[in-house]
Structure formats: C-alpha cells, structure tokens
N, C-alpha and C positions, 0 to 999 in steps of 0.2 A: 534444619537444613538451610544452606545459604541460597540466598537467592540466584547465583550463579548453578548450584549445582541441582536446585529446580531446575532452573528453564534445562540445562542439560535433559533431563527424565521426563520431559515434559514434549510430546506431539501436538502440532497445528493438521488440524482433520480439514479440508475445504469441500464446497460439492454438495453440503449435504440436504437433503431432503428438510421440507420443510416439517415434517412428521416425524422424524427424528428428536425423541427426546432424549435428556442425562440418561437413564435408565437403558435406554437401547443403545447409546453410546459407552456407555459403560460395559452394557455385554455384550458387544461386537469386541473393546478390545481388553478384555478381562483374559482371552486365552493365552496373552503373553507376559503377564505377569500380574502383583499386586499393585491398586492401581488408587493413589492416595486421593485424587479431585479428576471432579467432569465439569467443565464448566460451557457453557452454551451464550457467550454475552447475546444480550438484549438488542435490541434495534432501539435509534438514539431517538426516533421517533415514535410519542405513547400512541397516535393514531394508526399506526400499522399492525395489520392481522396476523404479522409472523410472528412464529414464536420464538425464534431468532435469527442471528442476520447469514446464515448461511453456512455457518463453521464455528470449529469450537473446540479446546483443549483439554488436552487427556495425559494427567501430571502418573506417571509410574513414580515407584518408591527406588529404584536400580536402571541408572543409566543404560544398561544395557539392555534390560526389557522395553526401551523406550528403542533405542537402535532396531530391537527383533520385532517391534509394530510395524516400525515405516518397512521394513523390508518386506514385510506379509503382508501390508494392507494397503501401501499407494497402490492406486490403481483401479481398486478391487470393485464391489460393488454393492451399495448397502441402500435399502430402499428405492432400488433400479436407479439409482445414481452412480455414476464412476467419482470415487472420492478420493482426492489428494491428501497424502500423506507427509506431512516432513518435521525436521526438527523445530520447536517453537523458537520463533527468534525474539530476544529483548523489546521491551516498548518503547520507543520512542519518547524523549525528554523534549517539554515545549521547546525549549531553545535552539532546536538541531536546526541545522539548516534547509538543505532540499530535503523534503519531504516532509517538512514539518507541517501543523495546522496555521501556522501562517503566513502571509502572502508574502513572497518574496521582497517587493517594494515596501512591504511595514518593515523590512528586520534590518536591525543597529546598523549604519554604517552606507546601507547601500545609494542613499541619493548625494553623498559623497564620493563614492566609488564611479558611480556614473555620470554625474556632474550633473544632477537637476537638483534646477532652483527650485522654486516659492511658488513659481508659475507652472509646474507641472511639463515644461517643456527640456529639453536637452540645451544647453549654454555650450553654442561651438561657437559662439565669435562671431556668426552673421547672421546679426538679427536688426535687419534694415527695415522691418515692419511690413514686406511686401511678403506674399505667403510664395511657399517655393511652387515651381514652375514642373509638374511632373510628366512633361514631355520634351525635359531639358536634356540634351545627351543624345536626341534621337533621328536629330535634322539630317544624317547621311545614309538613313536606313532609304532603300528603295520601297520595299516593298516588305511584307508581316511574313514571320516566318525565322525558323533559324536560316542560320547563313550557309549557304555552298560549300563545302570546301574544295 
C-alpha cells in the first residue's frame, strides 16, 4: 500500500486517556472495519510515567472504514474522555517551514531577508551608537490614556 493511501485509512485519535492501551484502542475501533496498525507513540522523554503522549493512530485496510470511524467516534467517549477524531494528516519534513522543529531565525535565508548582521541587531542606517530614546514620539501627549475623539 502507498504511503499516500495509508495516511488516507489511517485516523488521528486525540484525548486519550492515559490507560488506554493498543489493545483497547484497537477494540474501540475494530467495529468499523479491519484494522491493519494501532500505534500509540512514546513520549520523547524516557523519565515520564505515560505510557504515551496522549493520542494515537488507527491505520484501517479500506479508506472508507476510516471515513465511518471519524463519523461514529469524534466526540464520543472512551475512558471518561471525549476523544477527537479526524483524518491522519502526513508528517512533517525537517525543512518545512512554519511549524517545523526549527527556529525560524536558524532556517536558510532568513537574516538576509531581514537584514541582520553579525551583531545580532537589525542594520536600518542609524546606528550612531547612542541607544534609541523610547519615549521619542510622545512629547505632545497630555496626559495617559487613549485619546478623546
């Protein structure tokens, strides 16, 4: 099966109880069809007492047994939890941009784009070595407060 038409058959379960194992996630959604992987990822940290991080994917063998989960199971309630249901969406490639795992100012390009140098600061042209004055702009206010109209 391609990897495209896994993630199709494939639900993202959120919500869940920390008691919840494979075994009970698997027969909660076994009634809507044959149900090839249960998977439950780990928590990235080995010192944590969960036994995973909260959620976890339930791969069907037929797109559309995957469709007739989310419609019978968002929502619902398993281990006195309200558990979210929805289609698995693809994983994320380190390179993406927003929302990737790295910091916006590391990725390719950007202290170009915004014009900072070497020193960490923004290069607009007035850099007379005195630091800016942040009550510049504000000599004709009377008094604190928005203004009258």
């Amino acid at each position: 099966m391609s990897d495209q038409s896994r993630q199709k058959a494939t639900v993202y379960v959120g919500g869940l109880d920390p008691q919840v194992t494979e075994t009970a996630l698997h027969d909660a959604f076994v009634p809507f069809g044959e149900i090839v992987d249960v998977s439950l990822p780990k928590p990235e940290l080995k010192s944590s007492n969960d036994s995973h991080r909260g959620f976890g994917y339930v791969e069907f063998a037929l797109p559309e047994d995957c469709r007739e989960a989310i419609d019978n199971m968002d929502q619902s309630e398993l281990y006195g939890r309200v558990i979210k249901v929805n289609q698995a969406k693809p994983q994320k490639s380190a390179d993406e941009k927003l929302g990737s795992r790295t910091a916006i100012w590391e990725q390719e390009g950007y202290a170009a784009k915004h014009n900072i140098g070497d020193g960490d600061e923004a290069m607009d042209g007035e850099d007379d070595g005195k630091p800016e004055d942040p009550m510049q702009g504000l000599e004709g206010l009377a008094e604190a407060g928005p203004r009258q109209a």
